[in-house]
C-alpha positions in Angstrom: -37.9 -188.5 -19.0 -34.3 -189.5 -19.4 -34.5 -190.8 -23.5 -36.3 -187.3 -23.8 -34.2 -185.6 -22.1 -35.6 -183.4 -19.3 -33.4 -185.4 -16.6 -29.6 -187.0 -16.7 -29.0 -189.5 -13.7 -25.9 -191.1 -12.4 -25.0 -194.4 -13.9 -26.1 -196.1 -10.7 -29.4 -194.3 -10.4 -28.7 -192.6 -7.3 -29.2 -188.9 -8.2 -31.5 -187.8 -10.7 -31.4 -184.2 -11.9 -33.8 -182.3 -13.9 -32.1 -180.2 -17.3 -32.8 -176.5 -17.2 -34.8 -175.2 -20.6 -36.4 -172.6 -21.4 -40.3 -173.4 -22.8 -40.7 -173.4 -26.3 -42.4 -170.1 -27.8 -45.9 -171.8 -28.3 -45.7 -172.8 -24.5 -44.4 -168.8 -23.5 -47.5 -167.7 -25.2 -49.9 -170.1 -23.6 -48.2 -168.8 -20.1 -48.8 -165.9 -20.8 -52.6 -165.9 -22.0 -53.1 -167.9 -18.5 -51.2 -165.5 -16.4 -53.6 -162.7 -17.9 -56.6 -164.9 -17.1 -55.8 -165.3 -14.2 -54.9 -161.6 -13.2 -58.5 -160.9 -14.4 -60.0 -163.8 -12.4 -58.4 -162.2 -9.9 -59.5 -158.7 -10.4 -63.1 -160.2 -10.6 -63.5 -161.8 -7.3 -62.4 -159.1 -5.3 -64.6 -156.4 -6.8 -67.5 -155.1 -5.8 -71.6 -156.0 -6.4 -70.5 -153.3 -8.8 -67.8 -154.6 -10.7 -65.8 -151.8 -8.7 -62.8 -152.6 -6.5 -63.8 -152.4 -3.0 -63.1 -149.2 -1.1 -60.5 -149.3 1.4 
């Protein structure tokens, strides 16, 4: 993780620390087709015999 840089450490290995990035525009997308999935997941398991949102 160090030679691809995602971490730095101290010289004596003592503290590792992980480099902020932001995710490449491929892996943004992927996020958020799985964010939407699982919104509708979600959605689905608390609704009704239905399909309908339960009444409260």
């Amino acid at each position: 993780m160090i030679s691809c840089g995602l971490l730095t450490r101290q010289r004596d290995g003592s503290n590792y620390r992980r480099i902020e990035q932001e995710p490449p525009t491929e892996a943004k997308a992927l996020i958020s087709r799985l964010s939407a999935r699982r919104k509708q997941r979600s959605a689905l398991a608390t609704a009704g015999p239905e399909g309908k949102a339960p009444r409260r």
